[in-house]
N, C-alpha and C positions, 0 to 999 in steps of 0.2 A: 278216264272219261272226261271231256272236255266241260268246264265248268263256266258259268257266266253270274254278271251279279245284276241282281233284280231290281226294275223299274224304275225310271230315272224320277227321285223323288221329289216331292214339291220343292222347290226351292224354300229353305228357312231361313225366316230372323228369329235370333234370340231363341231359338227352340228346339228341342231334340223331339223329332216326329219322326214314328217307323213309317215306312215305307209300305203298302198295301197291295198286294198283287189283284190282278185278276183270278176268277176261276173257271173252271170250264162248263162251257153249255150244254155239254152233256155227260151223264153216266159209264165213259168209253173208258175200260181198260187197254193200256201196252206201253210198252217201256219205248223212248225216246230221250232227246238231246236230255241232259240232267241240266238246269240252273239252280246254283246256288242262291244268286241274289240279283235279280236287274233292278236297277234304279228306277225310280219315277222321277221324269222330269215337271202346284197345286194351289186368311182375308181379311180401314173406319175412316169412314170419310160418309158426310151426309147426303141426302140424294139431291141429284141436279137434274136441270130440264134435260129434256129429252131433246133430242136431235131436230132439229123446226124440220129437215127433208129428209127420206127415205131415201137412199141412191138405189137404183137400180138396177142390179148386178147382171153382165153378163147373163145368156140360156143359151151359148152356142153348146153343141153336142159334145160331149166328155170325148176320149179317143186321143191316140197321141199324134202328135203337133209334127208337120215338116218344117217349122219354122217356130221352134221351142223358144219365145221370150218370158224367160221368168220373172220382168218388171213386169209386164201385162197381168202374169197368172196371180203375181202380190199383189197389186193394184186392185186385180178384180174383188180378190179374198179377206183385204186389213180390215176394210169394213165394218166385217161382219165378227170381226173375233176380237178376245174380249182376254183382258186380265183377271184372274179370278183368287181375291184375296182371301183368306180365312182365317180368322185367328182362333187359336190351339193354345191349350196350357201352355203357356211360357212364350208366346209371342208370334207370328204370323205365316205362314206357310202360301207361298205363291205358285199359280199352276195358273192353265189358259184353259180358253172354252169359245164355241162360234155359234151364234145364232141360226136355229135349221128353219124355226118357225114364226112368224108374226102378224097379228090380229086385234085391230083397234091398240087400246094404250098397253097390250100385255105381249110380249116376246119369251120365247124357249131356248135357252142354251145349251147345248152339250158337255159335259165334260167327263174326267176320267171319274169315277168313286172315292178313287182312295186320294182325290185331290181334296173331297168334300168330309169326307170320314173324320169322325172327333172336332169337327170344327165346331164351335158355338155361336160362330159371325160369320157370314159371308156377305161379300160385294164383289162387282163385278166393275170394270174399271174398262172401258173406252178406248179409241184412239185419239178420237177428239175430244175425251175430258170428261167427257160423260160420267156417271159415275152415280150405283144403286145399291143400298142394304137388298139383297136378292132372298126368296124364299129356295128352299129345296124341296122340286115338284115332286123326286122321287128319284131312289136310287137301284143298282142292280150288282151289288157285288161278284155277281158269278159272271159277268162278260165286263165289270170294269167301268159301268158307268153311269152316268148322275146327270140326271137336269136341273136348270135352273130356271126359277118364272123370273121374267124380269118386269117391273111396270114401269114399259115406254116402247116407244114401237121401235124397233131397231131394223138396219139392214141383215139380208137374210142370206146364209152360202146355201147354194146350190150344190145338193150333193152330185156327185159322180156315179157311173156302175164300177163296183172293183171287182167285180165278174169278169167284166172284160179288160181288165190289164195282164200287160206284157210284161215280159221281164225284159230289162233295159227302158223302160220306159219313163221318161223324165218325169219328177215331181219335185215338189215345193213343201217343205214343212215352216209354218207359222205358228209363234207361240211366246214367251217368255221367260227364254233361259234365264237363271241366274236374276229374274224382277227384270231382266231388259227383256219393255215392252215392243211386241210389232217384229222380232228378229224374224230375218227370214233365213231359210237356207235352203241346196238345191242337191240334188243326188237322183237318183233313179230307184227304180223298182228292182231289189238285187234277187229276191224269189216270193212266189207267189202264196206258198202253204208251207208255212213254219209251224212245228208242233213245240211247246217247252213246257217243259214238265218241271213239278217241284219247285214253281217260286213261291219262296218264301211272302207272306201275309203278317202283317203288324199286330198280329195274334200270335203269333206262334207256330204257325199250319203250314200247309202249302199248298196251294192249289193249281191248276194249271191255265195254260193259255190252249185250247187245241186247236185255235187256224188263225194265223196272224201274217198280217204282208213285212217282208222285209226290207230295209231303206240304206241306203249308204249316205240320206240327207242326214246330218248330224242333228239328235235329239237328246238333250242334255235337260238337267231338275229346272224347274218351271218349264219348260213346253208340254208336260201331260196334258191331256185333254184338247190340244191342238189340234188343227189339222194338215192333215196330206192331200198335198190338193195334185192335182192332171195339169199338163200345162194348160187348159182351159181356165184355169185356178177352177174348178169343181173340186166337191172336198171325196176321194177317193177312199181316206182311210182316218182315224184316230189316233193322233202319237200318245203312244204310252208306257213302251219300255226303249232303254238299249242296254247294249252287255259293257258294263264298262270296264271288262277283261282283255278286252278287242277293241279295234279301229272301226269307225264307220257302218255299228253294224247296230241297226236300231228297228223296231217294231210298232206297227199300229195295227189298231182293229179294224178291220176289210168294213165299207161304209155300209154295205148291205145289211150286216149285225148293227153298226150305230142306229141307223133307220128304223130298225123294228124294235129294237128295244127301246130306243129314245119313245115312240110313236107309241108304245103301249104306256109309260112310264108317264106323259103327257095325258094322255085318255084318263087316269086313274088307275090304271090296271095293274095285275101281276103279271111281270115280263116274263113271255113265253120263254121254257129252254126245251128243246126237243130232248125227250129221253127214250134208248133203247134199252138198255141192260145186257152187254155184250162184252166179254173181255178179248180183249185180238192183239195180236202182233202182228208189224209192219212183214213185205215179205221178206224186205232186206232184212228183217231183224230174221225169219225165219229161216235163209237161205244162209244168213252166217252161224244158225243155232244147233241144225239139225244136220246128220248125213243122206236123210233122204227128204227132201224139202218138197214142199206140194208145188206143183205148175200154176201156170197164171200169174196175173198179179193182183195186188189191193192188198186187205184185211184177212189176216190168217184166224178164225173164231178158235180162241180156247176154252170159253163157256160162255155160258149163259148165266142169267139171272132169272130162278123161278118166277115164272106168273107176271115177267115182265112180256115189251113188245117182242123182243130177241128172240125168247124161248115159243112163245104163243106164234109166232113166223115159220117155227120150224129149224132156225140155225142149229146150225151141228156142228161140234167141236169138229176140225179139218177141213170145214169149207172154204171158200177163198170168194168175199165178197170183192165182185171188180166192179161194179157201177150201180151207184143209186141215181134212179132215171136215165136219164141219159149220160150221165158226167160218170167217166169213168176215174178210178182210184189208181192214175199213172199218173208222170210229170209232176209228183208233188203233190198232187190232189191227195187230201188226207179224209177219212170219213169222218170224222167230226168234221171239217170246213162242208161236205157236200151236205149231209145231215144239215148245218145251223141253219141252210136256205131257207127249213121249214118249220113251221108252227108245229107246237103238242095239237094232235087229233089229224093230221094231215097224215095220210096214205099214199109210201113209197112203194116202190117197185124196187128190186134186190137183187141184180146178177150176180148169180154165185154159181163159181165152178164145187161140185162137188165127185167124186170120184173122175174126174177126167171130163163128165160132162156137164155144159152148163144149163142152169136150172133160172123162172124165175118166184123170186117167193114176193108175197104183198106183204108190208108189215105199215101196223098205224101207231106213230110215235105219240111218245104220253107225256106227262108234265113231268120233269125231272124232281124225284122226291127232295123234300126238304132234308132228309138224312143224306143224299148222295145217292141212294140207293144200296140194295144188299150185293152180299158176294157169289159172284158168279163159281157156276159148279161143271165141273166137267160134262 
């Protein structure tokens, strides 16, 4: 089974710091790509004024470019991102982060979690020099990410839809590899819905990623928390892993999930994760497991979890979930990516073939428990 190493980790001085994966947004059983370890590519200096003008970034529409200049899309984006320094038992761990929000002297930044995890200091480091002790608004270790309040008004990225990305489609990652601040680099959109399972967490554990976009732009320790920008420079996605078993083969979180989790995370809140309680195999995993394989495509159900949404819907071990709403589970579309579009208490709609004919069931997602949830039962 093909093996990768987890999360491109903050870039360190002077200090041995694990690496911290992401986890997954929902309670989904099924077996997928196996990763060993992806890297993460994650802070003293006193505060300084604030920037005397806001620039004004770009609002033209997200979408890909017939005329892809990737100075234009960096130019639009350096701005707004930011070096994010944190110092950790035995000396400083560096990773990036980009301003989504800003309001009178107070700004919000993005970044990965496990850039902010174990630190005891954080600052946040400019392109023009700037430079602030930053609090942490609040973090979300199961989708991977952390805000930062900042106090001074900063410029703001403009996020992108990563709903509507292509594959092939150019993009920009910005960040700080290796402490070099402001790198850019360029690659494309190589697929849309990547599942990885088992990366390793700087606990012990392993958690998953369940829908992440994949980049052939190089993301290497310090660019975590960066962004994936459209050639618009809109920020489409969050750099946070790559396999560095392979070439050119790197991972961020689709900016729809940055958006709702940052935006709860910011409010005060507990960041929503949609929970079903459903264990399923891919069909390709089903069509190579079995000799008589069920029809259709999506999600093969092999249980349920009592008295969760799953089981109170009606699924049935053998059904073949093929669309939540309208987005069917082909092309790489995985249920966990359609699922994260929505908040716990929001009511899906569930095409599911079962015996040969298709059915539809309503089911209303809950807050993913704080244990993970129980084990599903045939």
């Amino acid at each position: 089974m093909a093996t990768l190493n987890s999360k491109p980790s903050p870039w360190r001085r002077r200090a041995t710091w694990s690496a911290i994966a992401v986890g997954a947004a929902l309670a989904l059983s099924g077996c997928s790509l196996q990763i060993p370890s992806l890297r993460h590519p994650a802070p003293s200096a006193s505060p300084s004024a604030a920037p005397t003008a806001v620039p004004v970034l770009p609002t033209t529409a997200p979408g890909v470019s017939s005329a892809y200049n990737p100075v234009a899309a960096a130019q639009a984006l350096l701005p707004s991102v930011g070096m994010v320094i944190v110092n950790v038992p035995g000396g400083e761990s560096i990773g990036s982060g980009f301003v989504i929000q800003s309001s009178g002297n107070t700004s919000y930044m993005v970044t990965n979690n496990h850039v902010v995890t174990g630190g005891q200091r954080v600052q946040v480091l400019m392109q023009d020099g700037s430079h602030w002790l930053v609090q942490v608004q609040g973090t979300d270790p199961i989708e991977d990410i952390a805000v930062l309040k900042i106090p001074a008004s900063l410029p703001v990225a403009q996020f992108g839809d990563s709903t509507q990305l292509q594959v092939g489609e150019p993009v920009v990652a910005i960040g700080s590899p290796l402490a070099n601040q402001g790198s850019v680099t360029a690659g494309i959109i190589s697929a849309l819905h990547r599942t990885l399972s088992a990366v390793a967490n700087g606990s012990g554990g392993a958690e998953d990623l369940p829908d992440v976009l994949q980049t052939d732009a190089p993301i290497n320790p310090g660019n975590s928390g960066g962004p994936l920008a459209d050639a618009a420079g809109h920020v489409v996605g969050m750099n946070t892993a790559n396999a560095s078993s392979a070439n050119s083969i790197g991972y961020a979180i689709p900016s729809v999930i940055v958006k709702r989790i940052a935006q709860d995370l910011i409010d005060g809140k507990q960041a929503g994760h949609p929970y079903v309680g459903v264990c399923f195999e891919t069909i390709d995993q089903a069509l190579a497991a079995s000799s008589n394989p069920p029809s259709g495509y999506g999600a093969v159900v092999t249980g349920t979890v009592p008295g969760t949404p799953a089981a109170t819907a009606g699924l049935q071990v053998g059904d073949v979930i093929e669309k939540v709403g309208s987005t069917p589970l082909n092309n790489g579309q995985t249920l966990g990516g359609a699922l994260q579009l929505h908040n716990p208490g929001d009511t899906v709609q569930l095409t599911v073939l079962r015996s040969g004919s298709a059915i539809t069931l309503s089911l209303t997602l809950a807050q993913r428990p704080a244990s993970g949830g129980g084990s599903c039962q045939p």
